[in-house]
C-alpha positions as CSV (number, residue, x, y, z in Angstrom):
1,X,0.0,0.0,0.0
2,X,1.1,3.5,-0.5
3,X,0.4,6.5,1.9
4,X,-0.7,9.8,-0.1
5,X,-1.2,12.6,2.0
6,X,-5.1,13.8,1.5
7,X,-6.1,18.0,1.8
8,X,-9.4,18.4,1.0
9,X,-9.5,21.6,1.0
10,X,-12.3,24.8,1.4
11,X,-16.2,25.3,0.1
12,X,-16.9,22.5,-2.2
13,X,-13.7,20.8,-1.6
14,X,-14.4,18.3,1.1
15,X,-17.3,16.7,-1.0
16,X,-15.4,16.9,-4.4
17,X,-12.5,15.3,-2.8
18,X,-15.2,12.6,-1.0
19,X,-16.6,11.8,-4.3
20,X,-13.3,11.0,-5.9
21,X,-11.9,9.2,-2.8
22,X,-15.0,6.9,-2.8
23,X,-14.4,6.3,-7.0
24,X,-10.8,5.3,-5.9
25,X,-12.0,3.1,-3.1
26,X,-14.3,1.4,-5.0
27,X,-11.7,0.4,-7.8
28,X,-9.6,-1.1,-4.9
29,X,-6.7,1.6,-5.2
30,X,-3.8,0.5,-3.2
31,X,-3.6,3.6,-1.2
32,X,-3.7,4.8,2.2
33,X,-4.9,8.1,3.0
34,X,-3.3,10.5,5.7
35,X,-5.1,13.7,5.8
36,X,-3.3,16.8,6.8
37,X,-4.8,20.1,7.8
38,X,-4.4,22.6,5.3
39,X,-6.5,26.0,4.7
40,X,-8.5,28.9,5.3
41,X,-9.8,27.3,8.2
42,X,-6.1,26.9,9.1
43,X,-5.0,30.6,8.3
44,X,-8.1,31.0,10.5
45,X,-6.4,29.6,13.7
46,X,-3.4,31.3,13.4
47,X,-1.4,29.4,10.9
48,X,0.6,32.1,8.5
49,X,1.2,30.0,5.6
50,X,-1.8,28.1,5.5
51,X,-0.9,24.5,6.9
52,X,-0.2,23.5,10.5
53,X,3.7,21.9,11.1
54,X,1.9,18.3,11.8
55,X,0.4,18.6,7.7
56,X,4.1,20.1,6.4
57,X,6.1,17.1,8.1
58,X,3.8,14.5,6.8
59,X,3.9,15.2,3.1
60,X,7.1,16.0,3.5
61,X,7.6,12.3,5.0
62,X,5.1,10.7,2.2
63,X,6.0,13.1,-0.8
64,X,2.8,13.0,-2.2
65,X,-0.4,15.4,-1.9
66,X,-3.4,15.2,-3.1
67,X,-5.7,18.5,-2.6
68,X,-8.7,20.4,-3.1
69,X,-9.4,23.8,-4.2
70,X,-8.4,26.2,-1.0
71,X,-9.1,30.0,-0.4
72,X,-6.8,32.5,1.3
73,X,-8.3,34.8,3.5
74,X,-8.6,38.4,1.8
75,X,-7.2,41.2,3.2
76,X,-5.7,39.8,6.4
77,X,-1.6,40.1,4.9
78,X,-0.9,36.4,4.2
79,X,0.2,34.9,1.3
80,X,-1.8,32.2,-0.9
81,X,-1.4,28.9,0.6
82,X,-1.3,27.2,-3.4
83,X,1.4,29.3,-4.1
84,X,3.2,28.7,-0.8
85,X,3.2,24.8,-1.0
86,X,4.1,25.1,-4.9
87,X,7.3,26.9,-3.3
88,X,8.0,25.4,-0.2
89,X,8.7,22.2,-2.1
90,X,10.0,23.3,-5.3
91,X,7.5,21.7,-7.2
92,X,8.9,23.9,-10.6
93,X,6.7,22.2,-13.1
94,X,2.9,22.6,-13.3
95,X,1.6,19.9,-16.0
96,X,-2.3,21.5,-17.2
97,X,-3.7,19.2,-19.7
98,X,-6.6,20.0,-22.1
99,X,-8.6,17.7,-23.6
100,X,-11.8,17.4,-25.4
101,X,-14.5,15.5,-23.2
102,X,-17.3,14.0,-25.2
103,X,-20.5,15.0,-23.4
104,X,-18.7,18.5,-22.8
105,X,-19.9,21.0,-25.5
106,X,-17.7,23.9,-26.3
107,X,-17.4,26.0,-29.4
108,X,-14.6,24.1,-30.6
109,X,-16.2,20.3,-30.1
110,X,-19.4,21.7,-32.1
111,X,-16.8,22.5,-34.9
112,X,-15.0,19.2,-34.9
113,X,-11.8,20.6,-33.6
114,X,-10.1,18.3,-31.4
115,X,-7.8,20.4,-28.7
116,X,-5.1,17.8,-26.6
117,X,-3.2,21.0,-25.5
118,X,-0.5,20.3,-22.4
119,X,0.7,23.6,-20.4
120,X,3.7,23.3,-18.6
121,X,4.1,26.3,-16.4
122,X,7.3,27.3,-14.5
123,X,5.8,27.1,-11.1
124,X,8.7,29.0,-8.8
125,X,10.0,32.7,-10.0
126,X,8.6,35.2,-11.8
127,X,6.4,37.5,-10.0
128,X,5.3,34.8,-7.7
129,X,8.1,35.7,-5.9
130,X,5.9,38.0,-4.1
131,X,8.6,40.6,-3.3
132,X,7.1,44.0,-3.7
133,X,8.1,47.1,-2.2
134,X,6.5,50.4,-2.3
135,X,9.5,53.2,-3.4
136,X,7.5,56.3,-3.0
137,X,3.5,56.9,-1.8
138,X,3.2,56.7,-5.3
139,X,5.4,54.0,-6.8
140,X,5.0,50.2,-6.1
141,X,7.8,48.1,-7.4
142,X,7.9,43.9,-7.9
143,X,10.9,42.2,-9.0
144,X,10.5,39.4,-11.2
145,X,13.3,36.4,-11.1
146,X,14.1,34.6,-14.1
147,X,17.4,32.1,-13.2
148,X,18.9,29.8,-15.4
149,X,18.8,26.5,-13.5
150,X,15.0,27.3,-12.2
151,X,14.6,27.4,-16.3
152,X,16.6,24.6,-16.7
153,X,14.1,22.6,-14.5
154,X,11.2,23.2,-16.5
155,X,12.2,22.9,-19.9
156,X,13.9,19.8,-19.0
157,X,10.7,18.3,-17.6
158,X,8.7,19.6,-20.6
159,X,10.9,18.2,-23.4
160,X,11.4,15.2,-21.2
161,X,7.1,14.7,-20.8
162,X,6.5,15.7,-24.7
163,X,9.0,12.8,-25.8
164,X,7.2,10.5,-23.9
165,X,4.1,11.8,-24.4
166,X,4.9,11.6,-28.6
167,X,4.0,15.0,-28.9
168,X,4.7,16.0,-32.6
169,X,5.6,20.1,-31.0
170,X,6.5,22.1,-28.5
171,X,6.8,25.5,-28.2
172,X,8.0,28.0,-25.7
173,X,5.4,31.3,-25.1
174,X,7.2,34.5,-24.0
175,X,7.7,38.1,-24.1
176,X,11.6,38.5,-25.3
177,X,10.5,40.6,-27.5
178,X,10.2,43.7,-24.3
179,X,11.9,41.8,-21.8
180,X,14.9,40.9,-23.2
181,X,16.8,40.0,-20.4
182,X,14.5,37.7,-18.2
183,X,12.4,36.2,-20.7
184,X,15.4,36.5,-23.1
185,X,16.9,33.5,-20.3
186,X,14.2,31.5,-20.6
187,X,14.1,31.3,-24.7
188,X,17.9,31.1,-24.3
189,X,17.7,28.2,-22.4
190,X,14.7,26.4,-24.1
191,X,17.1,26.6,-27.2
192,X,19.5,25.0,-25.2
193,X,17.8,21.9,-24.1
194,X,15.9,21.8,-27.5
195,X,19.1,20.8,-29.2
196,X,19.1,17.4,-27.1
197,X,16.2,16.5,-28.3
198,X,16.5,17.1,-31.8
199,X,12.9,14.7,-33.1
200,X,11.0,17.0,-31.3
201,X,9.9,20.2,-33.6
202,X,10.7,23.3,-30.9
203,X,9.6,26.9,-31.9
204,X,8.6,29.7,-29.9
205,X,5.8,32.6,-30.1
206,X,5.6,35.6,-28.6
207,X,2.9,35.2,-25.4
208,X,-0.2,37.8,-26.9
209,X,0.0,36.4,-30.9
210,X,0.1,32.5,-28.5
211,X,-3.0,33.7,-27.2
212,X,-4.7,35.0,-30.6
213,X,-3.5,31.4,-32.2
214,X,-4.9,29.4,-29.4
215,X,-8.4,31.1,-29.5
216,X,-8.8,30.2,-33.1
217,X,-7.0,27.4,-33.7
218,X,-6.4,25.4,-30.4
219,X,-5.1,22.4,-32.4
220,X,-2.2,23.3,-34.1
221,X,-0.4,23.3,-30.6
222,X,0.9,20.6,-28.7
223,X,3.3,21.4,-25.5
224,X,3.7,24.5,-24.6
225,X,6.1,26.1,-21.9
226,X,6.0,29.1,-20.2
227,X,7.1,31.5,-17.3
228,X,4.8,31.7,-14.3
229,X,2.6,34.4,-14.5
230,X,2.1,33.5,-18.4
231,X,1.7,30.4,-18.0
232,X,-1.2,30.7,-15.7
233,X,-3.4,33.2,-17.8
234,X,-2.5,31.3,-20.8
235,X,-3.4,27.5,-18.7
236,X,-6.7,29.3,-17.9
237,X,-7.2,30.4,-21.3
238,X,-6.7,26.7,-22.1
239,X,-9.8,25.5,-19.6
240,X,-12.0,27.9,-21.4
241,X,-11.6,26.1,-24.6
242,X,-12.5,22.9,-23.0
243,X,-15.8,23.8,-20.8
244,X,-13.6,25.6,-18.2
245,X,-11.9,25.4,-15.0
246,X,-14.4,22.2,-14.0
247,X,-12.4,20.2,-16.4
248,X,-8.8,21.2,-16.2
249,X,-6.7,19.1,-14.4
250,X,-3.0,20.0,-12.5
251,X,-0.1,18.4,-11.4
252,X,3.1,20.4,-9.2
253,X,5.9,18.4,-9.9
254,X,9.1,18.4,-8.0
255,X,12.0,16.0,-7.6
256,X,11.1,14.8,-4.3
257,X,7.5,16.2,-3.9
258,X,4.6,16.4,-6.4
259,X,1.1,18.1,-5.2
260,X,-2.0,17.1,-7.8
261,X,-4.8,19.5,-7.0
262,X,-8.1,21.2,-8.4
263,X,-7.1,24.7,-9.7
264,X,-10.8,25.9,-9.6
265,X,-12.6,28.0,-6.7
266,X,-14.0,26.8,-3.8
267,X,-17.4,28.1,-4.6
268,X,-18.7,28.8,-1.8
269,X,-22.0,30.1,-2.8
270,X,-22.9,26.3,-3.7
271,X,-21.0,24.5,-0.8
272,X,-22.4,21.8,1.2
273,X,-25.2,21.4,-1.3
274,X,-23.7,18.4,-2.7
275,X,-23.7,19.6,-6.4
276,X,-20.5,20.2,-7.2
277,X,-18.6,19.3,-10.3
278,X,-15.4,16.8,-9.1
279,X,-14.3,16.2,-12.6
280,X,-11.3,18.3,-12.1
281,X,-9.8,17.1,-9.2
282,X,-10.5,13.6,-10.5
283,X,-8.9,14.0,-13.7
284,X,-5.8,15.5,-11.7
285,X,-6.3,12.2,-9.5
286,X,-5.4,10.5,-12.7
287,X,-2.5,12.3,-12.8
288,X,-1.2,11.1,-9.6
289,X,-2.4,7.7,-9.9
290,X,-0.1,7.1,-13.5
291,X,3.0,9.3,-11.4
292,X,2.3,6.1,-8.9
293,X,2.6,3.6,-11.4
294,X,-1.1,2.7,-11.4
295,X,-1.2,2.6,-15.2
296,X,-4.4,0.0,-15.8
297,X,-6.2,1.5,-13.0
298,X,-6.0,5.1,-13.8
299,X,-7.0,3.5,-17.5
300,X,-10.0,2.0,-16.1
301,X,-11.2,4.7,-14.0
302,X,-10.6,7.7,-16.6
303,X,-12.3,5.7,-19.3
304,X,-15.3,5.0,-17.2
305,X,-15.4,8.9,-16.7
306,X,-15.5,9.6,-20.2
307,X,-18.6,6.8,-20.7
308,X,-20.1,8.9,-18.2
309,X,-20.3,11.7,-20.6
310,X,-20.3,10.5,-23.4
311,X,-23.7,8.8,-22.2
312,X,-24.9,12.5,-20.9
313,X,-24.9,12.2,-17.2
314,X,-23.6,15.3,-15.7
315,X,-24.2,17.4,-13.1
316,X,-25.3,21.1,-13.1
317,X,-22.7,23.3,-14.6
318,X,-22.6,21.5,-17.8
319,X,-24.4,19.6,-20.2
320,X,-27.4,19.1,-22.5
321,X,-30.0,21.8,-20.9
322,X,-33.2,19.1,-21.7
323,X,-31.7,16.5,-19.0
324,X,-31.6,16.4,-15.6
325,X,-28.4,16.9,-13.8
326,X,-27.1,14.7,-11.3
327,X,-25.7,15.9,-7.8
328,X,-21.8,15.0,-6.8
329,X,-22.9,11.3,-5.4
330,X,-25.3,10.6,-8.2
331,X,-22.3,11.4,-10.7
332,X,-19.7,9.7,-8.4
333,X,-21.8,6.5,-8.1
334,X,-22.4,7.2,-12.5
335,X,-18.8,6.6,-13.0
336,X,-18.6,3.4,-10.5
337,X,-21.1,1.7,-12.0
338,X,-19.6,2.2,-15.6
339,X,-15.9,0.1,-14.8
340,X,-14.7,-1.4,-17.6
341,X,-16.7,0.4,-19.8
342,X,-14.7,1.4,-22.8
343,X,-16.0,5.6,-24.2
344,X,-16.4,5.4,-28.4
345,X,-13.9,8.6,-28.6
346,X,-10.5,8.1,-27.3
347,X,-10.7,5.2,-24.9
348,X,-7.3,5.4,-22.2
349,X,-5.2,2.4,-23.0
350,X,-5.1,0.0,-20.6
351,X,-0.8,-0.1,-20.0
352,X,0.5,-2.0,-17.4
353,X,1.8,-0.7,-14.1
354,X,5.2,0.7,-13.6
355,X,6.6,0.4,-10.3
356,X,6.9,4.1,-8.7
357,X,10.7,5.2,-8.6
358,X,11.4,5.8,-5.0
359,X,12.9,9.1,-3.7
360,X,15.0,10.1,-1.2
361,X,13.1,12.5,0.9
362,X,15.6,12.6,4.1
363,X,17.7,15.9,2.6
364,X,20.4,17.4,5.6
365,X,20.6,20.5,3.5
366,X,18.4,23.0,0.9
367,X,19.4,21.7,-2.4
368,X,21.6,24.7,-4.6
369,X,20.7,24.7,-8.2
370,X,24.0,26.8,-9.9
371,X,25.1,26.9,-13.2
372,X,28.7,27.1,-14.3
373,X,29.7,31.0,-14.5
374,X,31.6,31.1,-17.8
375,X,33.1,34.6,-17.5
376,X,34.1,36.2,-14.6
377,X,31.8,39.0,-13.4
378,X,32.5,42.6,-13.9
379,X,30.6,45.1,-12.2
380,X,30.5,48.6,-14.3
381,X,27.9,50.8,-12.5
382,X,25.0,50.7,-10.8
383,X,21.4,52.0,-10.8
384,X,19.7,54.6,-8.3
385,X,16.2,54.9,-7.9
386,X,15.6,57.9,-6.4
387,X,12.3,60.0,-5.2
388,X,12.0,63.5,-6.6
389,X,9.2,65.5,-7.1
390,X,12.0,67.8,-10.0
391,X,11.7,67.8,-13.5
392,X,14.7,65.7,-14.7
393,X,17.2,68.1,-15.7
394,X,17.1,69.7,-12.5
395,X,17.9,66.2,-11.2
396,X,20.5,65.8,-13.7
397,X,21.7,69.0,-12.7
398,X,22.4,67.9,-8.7
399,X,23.6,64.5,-9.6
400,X,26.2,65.7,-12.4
401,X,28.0,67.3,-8.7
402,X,28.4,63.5,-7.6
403,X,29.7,61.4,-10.3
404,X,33.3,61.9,-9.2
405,X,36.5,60.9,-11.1
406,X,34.9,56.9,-11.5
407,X,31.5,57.5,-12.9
408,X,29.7,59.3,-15.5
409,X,26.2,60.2,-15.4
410,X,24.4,58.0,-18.8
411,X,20.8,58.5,-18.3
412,X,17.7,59.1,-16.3
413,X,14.5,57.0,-16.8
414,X,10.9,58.1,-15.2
415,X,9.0,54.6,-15.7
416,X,11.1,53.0,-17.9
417,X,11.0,55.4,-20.4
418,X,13.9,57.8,-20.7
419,X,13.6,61.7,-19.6
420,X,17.5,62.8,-19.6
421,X,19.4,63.4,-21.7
422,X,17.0,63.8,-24.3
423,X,13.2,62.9,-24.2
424,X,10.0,64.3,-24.3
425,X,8.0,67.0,-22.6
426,X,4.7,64.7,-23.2
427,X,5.9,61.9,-21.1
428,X,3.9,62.2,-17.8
429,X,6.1,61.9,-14.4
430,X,5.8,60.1,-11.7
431,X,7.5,61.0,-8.5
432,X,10.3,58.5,-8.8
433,X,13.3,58.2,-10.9
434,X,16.1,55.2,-12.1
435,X,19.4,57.3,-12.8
436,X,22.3,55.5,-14.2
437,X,26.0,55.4,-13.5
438,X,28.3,53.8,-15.8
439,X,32.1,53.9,-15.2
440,X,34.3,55.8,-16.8
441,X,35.2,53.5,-20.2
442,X,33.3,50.7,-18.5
443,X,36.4,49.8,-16.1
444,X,35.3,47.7,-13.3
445,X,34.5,49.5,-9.8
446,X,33.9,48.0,-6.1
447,X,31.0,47.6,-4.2
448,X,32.7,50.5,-1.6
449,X,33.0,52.7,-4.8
450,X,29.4,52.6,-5.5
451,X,28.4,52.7,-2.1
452,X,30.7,56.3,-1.7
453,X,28.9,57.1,-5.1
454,X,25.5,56.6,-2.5
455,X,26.8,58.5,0.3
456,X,27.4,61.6,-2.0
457,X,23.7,61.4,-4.3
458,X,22.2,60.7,-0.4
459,X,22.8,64.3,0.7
460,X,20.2,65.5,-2.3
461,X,18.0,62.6,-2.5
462,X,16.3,59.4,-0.7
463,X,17.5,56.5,-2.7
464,X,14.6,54.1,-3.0
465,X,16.4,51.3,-4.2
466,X,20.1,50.2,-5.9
467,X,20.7,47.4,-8.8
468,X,24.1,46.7,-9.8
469,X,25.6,47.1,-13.4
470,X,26.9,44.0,-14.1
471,X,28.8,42.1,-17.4
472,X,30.1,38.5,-18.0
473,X,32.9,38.3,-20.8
474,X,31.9,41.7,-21.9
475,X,28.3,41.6,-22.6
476,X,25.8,43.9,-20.6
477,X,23.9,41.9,-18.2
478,X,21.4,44.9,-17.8
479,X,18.3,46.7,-20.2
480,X,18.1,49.9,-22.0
481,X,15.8,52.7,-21.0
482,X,12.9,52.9,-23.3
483,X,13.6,55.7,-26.2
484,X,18.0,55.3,-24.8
């Protein structure tokens, strides 16, 4: 038997997750279910990050979770507690597949367009960081981290799941086109790993034009990859073209922990009324049953599901309007009493099991993910942000004073969009600005000379923030201002 730590979750998720348990105990799974507490209702007795340390230590001990959809409490200062398990365990890749379900209209099924779309999402750095500072009463500022091994985790994975998957493409969604540097990593590096697999056709589109292409035609893709926050507007894109978030499955997958979950709401309006959809979290219950090995019993199970459609039972958020729907039980006990039923469109194979590889979970330290540095680092300058309510060449003016024998004063930039030396007087100020200081010649400088650079622009202005000018085997490791 295997032990699967079960969280079931806020609103309709104890009764989702109760329907699919009872369709996994009724095939005879060979599971064991621990449940750990995890949840608003947690946050609710004083828990910050949304689990107690009894629910951390067991699925850290058993590596697998298995949970419901979960709210964070607005307005109360804590982080998501999705997010925050997705983190805590570096579970980098989030698989989304989208599928057509017979029995599931959409636009696209009424056309005869089949969509098998698979969304792999980097699941750790982007904005989900969730570091944010405000620099002024007036300017808010996120950083957004890109790394090369955290990209090197998910593209691996992807290419690694679309090989076995037989995908015939995959392609990498971004925005290098504006964000050169950070998504200009993550296409770097997707180029990199493509060239190991060289059967697999790899391209990339730009994230908005993805978006236009997958709205009209859905089945010209495959795989695709993408950074966090595209990857989850463009993954629930996706559920809209199958009949929505009620039919999107999700899998966090991480070396040593993995966390299949529901990615809709908890819908609270309709909870405990025992008519809630649980074909989501199941279908993501198929995901962790094949991660387990249970090849011919995830078979049998999904295919009875897709009987169930096909032959029209559903409950009330989809289906044919002249039927009845059925509640949560009714559709639960539906897809029980259809095993070994094979669906006429796409019937699951029925493979044989794999035995689960076993992973070491006992870790002394935090893993460190590195990449070889190449070129030795140079650092050539740094950026000031800096609050000023002065039109910018009166702050030019006062910083010119301070640039000393080492540093030369390159440009000033209000919002990204350059306002010194030259710029225009239609472009709308805000009340904080990013000056640059190159070296002179672009000879390296110390930390201590940038920080006595700091002492001397201090006396005329707060500094909000500082970023390093740095270079690796002379290339600039830094952007442009808009219009520099």
């Amino acid at each position: 038997m295997t032990k699967i730590a079960v969280a079931k979750g806020d609103g309709i998720g104890p009764e989702i997750m109760d329907a699919v348990l009872s369709i996994f105990n009724a095939a005879h799974l060979p599971l064991e279910y621990e449940t750990v507490e995890m949840g608003k209702w947690v946050f609710d007795k004083g828990f910050s990050n949304g689990m107690t340390p009894e629910a951390q230590a067991t699925i850290e001990r058993l590596g697998i979770l298995f949970k419901g959809p979960m709210e964070t409490p607005k307005g109360k200062g804590v982080k998501s507690v999705n997010v925050t398990a997705r983190k805590t365990w570096n579970t980098y890749a989030n698989k989304r597949t989208f599928q057509t379900l017979h029995g599931v209209d959409t636009v696209f099924s009424k056309a005869g367009i089949p969509i098998d779309i698979t969304i792999v999402r980097e699941n750790i750095e982007d904005t989900y960081g969730g570091i944010e500072h405000m620099l002024t009463h007036d300017v808010a500022l996120s950083r957004r981290f890109i790394t090369r091994p955290g990209s090197m985790q998910v593209i691996k994975y992807a290419f690694e799941m679309a090989k076995k998957k037989g995908a015939r493409r995959i392609t990498c969604g971004h925005k290098a086109n504006i964000m050169k540097i950070t998504d200009g990593l993550f296409l770097e590096v997707f180029y990199e790993v493509a060239k190991e697999y060289p059967d697999l056709k790899a391209d990339d589109v730009i994230v908005d034009d993805l978006c236009m292409k997958m709205v009209s035609r859905p089945d010209l893709f495959d795989v695709v990859v993408l950074t966090n926050l595209q990857g989850d507007i463009v993954s629930d894109l996706c559920a809209g073209l199958v009949g929505g978030l009620g039919f999107a499955p999700s899998a966090n997958i991480g070396d040593h922990i993995c966390i299949f979950e529901a990615v809709h709401g908890t819908a609270p309006d309709i909870a405990g009324k025992n008519i809630a959809n649980p074909t989501a979290l199941l279908l993501s219950g198929f995901g962790m049953l094949r991660h387990l090995g249970l090849m011919e019993k995830a078979a049998m199970i999904e295919n009875a599901l897709l009987y169930t459609l096909e032959s029209g039972i559903h409950t009330g958020d989809f289906g044919t309007r002249g039927t009845t729907a059925v509640n949560t039980t009714e559709f639960a006990n539906a897809i029980i009493s259809n095993f070994g039923k094979l669906p006429v469109h796409n019937p699951r194979p029925m493979l044989e099991d794999k035995p689960a590889t076993p992973t070491a979970f006992k870790l002394e330290k935090n893993p460190l993910i590195m990449s070889k540095e190449l070129e030795n680092e140079v650092i050539v300058g740094v950026d000031l942000f800096i609050e000023s309510f002065e039109q910018p060449k009166d702050v030019a003016e006062k910083l010119l004073k301070h640039t000393g024998d080492l540093f030369k004063l390159v440009t000033i930039s209000n919002r990204g969009t350059q306002v010194w030396p030259k710029g225009s007087i239609f472009t709308n100020l805000v009340n904080q600005y990013r000056c640059r200081f190159e070296s002179i010649e672009e000879m390296p400088v110390t930390q201590v000379d940038i920080l006595e650079l700091y002492k001397r622009v201090m006396t005329d202005f707060k500094i909000c923030s500082t970023e390093l000018l740095n270079m690796w085997g002379g290339k600039k490791a830094y952007s442009l201002a808009q219009g520099q």
